[in-house]
C-alpha positions as CSV (number, residue, x, y, z in Angstrom):
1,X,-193.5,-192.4,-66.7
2,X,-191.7,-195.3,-64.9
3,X,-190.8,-194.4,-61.3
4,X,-187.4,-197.1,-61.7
5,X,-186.0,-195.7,-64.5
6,X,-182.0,-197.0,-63.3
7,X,-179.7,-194.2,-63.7
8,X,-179.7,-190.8,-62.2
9,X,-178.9,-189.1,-65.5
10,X,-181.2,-190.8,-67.1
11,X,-184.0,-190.3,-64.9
12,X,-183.7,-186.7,-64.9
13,X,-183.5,-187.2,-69.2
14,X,-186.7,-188.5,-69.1
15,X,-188.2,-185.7,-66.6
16,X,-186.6,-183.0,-68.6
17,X,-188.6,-184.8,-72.3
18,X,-191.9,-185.1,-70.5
19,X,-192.4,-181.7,-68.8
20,X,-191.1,-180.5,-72.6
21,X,-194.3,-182.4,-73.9
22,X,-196.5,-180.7,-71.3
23,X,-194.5,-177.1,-72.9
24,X,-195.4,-178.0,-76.3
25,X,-198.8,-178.7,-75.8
26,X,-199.8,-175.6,-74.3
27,X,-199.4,-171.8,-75.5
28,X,-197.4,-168.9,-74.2
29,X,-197.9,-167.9,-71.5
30,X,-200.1,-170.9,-70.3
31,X,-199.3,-172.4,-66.8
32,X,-198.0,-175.6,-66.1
33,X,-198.3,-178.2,-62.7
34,X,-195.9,-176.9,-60.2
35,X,-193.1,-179.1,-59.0
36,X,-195.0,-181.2,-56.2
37,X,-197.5,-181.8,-58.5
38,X,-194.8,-182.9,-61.1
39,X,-193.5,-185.4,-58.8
40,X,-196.8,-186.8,-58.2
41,X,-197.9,-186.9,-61.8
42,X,-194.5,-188.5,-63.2
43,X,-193.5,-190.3,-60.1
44,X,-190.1,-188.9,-59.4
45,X,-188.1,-186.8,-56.9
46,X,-188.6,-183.2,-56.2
47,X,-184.7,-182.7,-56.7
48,X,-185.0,-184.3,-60.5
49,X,-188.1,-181.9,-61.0
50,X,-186.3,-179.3,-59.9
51,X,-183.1,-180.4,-62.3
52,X,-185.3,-180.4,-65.0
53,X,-187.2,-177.2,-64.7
54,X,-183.9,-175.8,-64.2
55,X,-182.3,-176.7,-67.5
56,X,-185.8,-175.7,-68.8
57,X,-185.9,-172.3,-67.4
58,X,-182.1,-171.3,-68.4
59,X,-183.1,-172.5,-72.1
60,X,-185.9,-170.0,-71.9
61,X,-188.7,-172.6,-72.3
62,X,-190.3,-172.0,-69.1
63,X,-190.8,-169.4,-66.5
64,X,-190.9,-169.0,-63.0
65,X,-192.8,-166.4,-61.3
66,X,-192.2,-165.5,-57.8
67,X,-195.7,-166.3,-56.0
68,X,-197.5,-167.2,-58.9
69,X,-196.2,-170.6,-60.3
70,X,-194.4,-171.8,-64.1
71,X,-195.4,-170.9,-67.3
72,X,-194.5,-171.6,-71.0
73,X,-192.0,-169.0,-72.0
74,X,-192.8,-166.7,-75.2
75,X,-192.1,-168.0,-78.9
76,X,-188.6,-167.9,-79.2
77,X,-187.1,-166.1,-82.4
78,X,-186.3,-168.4,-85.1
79,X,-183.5,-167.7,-87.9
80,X,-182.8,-170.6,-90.0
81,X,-179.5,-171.0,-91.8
82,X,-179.5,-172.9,-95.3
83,X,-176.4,-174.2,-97.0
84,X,-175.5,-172.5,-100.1
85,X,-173.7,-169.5,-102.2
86,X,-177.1,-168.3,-103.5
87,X,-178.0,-164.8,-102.8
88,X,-180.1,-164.5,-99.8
89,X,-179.1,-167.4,-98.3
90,X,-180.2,-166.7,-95.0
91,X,-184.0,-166.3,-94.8
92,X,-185.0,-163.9,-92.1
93,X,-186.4,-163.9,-89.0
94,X,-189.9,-164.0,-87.6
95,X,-191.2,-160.9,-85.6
96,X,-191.9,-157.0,-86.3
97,X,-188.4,-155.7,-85.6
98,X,-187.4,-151.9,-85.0
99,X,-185.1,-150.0,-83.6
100,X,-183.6,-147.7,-80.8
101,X,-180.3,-145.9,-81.2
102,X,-178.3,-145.6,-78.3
103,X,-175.1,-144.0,-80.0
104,X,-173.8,-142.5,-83.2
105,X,-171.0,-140.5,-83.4
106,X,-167.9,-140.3,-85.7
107,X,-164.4,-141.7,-84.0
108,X,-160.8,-143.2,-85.1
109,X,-160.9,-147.0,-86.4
110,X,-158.4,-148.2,-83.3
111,X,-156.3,-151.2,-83.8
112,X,-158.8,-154.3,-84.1
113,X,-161.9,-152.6,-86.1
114,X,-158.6,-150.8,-88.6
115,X,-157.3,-154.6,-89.0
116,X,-160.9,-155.8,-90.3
117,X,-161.3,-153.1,-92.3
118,X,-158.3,-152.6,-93.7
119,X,-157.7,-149.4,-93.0
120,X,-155.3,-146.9,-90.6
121,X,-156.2,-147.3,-86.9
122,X,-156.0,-143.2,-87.0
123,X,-158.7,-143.1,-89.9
124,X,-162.3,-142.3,-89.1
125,X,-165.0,-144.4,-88.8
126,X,-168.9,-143.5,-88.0
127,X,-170.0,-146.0,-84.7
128,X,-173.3,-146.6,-83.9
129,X,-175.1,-148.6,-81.4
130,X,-178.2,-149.7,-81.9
131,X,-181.1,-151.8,-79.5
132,X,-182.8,-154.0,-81.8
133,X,-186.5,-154.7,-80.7
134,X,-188.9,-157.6,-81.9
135,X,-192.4,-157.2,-81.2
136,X,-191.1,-154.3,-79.2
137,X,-189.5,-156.4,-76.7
138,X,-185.5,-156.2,-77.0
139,X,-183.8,-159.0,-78.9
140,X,-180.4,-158.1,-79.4
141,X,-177.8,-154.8,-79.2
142,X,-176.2,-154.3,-82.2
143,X,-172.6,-151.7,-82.6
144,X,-171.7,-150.7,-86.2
145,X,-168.0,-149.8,-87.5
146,X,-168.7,-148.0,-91.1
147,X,-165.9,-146.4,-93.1
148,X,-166.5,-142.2,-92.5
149,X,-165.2,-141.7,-96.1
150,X,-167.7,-143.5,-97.4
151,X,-171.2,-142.2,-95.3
152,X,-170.5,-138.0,-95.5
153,X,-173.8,-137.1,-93.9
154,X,-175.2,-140.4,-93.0
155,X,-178.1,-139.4,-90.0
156,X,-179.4,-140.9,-87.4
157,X,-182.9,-140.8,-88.9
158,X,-180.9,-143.7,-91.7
159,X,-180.1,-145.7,-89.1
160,X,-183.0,-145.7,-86.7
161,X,-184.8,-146.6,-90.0
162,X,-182.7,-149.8,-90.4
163,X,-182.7,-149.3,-94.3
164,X,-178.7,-149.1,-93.6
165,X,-177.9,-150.3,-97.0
166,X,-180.2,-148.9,-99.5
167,X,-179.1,-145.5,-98.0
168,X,-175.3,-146.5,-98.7
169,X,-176.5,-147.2,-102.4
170,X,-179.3,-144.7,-103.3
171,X,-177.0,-141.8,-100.9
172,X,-173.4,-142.9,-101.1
173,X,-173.2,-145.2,-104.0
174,X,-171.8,-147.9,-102.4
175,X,-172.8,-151.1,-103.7
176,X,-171.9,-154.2,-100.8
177,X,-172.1,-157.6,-102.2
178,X,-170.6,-159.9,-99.4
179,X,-171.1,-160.5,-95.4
180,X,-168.9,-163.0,-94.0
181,X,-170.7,-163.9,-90.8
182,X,-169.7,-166.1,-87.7
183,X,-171.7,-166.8,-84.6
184,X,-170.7,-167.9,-80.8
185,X,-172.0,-168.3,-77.9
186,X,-171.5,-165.9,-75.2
187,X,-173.0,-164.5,-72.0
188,X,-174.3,-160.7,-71.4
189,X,-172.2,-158.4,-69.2
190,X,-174.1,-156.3,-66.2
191,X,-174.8,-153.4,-68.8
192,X,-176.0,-155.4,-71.7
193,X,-178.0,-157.4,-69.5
194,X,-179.8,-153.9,-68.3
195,X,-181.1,-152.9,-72.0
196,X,-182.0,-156.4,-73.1
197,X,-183.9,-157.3,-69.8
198,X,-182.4,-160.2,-69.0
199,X,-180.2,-161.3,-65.8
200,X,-176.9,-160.7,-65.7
201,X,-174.0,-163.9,-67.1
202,X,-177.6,-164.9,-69.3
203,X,-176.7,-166.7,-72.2
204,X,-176.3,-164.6,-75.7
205,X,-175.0,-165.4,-79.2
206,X,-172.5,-163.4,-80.7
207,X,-173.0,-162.3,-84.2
208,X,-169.8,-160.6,-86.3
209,X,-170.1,-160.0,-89.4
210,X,-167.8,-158.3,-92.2
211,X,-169.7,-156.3,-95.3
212,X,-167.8,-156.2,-98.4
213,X,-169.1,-154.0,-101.8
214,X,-168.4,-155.1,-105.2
215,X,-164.7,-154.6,-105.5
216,X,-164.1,-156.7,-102.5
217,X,-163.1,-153.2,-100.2
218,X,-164.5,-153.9,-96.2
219,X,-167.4,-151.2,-96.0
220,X,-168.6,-152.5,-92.0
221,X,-167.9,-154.4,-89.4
222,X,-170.2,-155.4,-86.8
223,X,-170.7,-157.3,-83.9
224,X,-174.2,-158.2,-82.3
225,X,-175.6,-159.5,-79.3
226,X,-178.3,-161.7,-79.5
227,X,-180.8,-163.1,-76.5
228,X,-180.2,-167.2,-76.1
229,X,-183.6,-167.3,-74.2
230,X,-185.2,-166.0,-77.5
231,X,-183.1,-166.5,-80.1
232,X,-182.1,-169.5,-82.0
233,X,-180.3,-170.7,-85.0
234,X,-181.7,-173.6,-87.3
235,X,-179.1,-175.2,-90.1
236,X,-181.0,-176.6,-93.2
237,X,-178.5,-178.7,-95.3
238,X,-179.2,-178.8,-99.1
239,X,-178.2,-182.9,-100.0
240,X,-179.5,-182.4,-103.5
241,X,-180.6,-180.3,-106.3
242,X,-183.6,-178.1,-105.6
243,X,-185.8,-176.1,-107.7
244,X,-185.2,-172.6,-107.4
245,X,-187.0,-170.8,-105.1
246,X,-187.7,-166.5,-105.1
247,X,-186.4,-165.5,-102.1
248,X,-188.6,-163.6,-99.5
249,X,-187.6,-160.3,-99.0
250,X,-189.6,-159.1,-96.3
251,X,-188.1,-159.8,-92.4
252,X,-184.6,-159.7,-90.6
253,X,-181.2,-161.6,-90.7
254,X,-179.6,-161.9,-87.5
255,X,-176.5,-159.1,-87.0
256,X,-178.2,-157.5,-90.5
257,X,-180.9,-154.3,-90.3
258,X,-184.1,-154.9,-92.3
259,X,-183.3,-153.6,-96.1
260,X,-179.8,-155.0,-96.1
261,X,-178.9,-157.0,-99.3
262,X,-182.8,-156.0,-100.6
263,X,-181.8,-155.3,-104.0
264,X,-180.0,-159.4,-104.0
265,X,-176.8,-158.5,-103.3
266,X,-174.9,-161.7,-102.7
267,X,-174.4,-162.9,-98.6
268,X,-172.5,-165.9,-97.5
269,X,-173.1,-167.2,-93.8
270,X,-170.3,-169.2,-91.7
271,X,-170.1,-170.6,-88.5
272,X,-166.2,-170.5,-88.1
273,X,-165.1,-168.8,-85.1
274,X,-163.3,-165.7,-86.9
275,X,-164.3,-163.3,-89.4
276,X,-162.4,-163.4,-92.6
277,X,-161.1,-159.8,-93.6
278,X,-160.0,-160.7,-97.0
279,X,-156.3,-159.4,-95.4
C-alpha cells in the first residue's frame, strides 16, 4: 500500500479495504497482525489503523480481545431479499434457529397495537416475547401481538416450537396469506442489550411486520430486534424474466418463526418506513 496516498479520508479508505482483505482471507475466529504491526506492514499511522479497525469492529467484522489481540468476527447471518409478488419471496436465513420464551400472557390491545390490528384498544390480545437463538447464540428478540379471539388455548409449548402458523391453521383455522414487512435501523436499549449479548447503544435492525389471513383481517403484529453485528440484509433485483424456481422451505425469515407461510401462503417484503394496516 502507498505510504502518500494524499487525503486523510482517503488514506484511512484504503486502510479500512486492505485489513478487510486480510478478514476475508482468514476464518472465524482466526487472528490478525495487531495495530503496530499494521502500520508497519501497510505503511501508515497508528491513528488511521486505529480508524479503521474501529469502523471494522462496530460493523462486527473484527474483534478485539482484551490481552489477547484481533480476530475475524463469526459469520454474520445472511437474509437476502428478492424483488417480487411470488410466494416466498424472501428465502430464509442461514443457521439452526430456536427459541426461548421470555413472556406469554393474554392483555388489552392498547392504542397503537388496536390501530394495526384493527381492533378496540380494550379487546384482548395474547403477547409473547420470544429470544430467538441461531446456533444457540442470540440473534434477535422478537414480541408478538396475536388477536385472543382467534388463539383460545394457544400454549406456550406452540410458541417455543416456532411452528406459530401451522398451529393457527391445523388448531384455529386461520389461514394468513400476507406480511407487510418494513425494516430500520436502530440501536439496543440497556435491557435488550443484556439478553442478546451485546453492548449497550449496539447497532440493531428493526423488523415490523403485519400478518393478514385470506379475507384481508390483521391476525399479528410484530416487531423484532435483530443483531447488526450479525445480521444483514441482501436485495436481489429481478431485471428480467426467470425460470421458476421451487422455493426452499427449510430455514428462517427475519421477524417470521420457522413454519410460517410453509404451506405457500403468499408474503410481500417492503422496506418503507411504516407498516401498512390495510386501515
Amino acid at each position: 500500500m502507498d505510504a502518500d496516498v494524499p487525503g486523510t479520508v482517503l488514506k484511512r479508505e484504503r486502510t479500512r479495504d486492505a485489513v478487510l482483505e486480510l478478514i476475508e482471507s482468514r476464518s472465524p475466529g482466526d487472528a490478525i497482525p495487531s495495530e503496530r504491526a499494521l502500520c508497519a506492514l501497510l505503511g501508515v499511522s497508528r491513528p488511521t489503523v486505529r480508524a479503521a479497525v474501529d469502523e471494522l469492529v462496530a460493523a462486527g467484522l473484527l474483534v478485539r480481545e482484551h490481552g489477547r489481540g484481533m480476530f475475524v468476527a463469526p459469520a454474520k447471518i445472511t437474509q437476502e431479499l428478492v424483488a417480487g409478488d411470488r410466494a416466498l419471496g424472501v428465502p430464509q436465513a442461514a443457521g439452526a434457529w430456536s427459541s426461548r420464551l421470555l413472556e406469554f400472557t393474554t392483555l388489552q390491545a392498547g392504542a397503537r397495537v388496536g390501530r394495526k390490528l384493527r381492533m378496540s384498544p380494550a379487546a384482548e390480545i395474547v403477547y409473547v416475547a420470544r429470544l430467538r437463538l441461531v446456533d444457540g447464540a442470540p440473534m434477535a428478540i422478537e414480541h408478538l401481538h396475536i388477536r385472543a379471539e382467534l388463539v383460545p388455548g394457544l400454549s406456550a409449548q406452540e410458541l417455543e416450537s416456532g411452528d406459530l402458523y401451522e398451529h393457527l391453521r391445523a388448531t384455529h383455522g386461520v389461514h394468513v396469506h400476507e406480511a407487510v414487512q418494513a425494516i430500520e435501523p436502530t440501536v439496543v436499549t440497556r435491557a435488550e442489550a443484556g439478553l442478546l449479548d451485546v453492548p449497550e447503544l449496539s447497532p440493531a435492525l428493526l423488523f415490523e411486520r403485519l400478518t393478514s389471513d385470506t379475507t384481508g383481517r390483521p391476525v399479528e403484529y410484530v416487531h423484532s430486534l435483530y443483531r447488526g453485528d450479525r445480521y444483514r440484509i441482501v436485495s436481489r433485483l429481478a431485471l428480467g424474466p426467470a425460470a421458476e424456481v421451487a422455493p426452499d422451505l427449510e430455514g428462517h425469515h427475519p421477524g417470521i418463526p420457522p413454519g410460517d407461510f410453509a404451506h405457500g401462503d403468499a408474503i410481500t417484503s417492503s422496506t418503507r418506513g411504516d407498516i401498512q394496516t390495510g386501515g
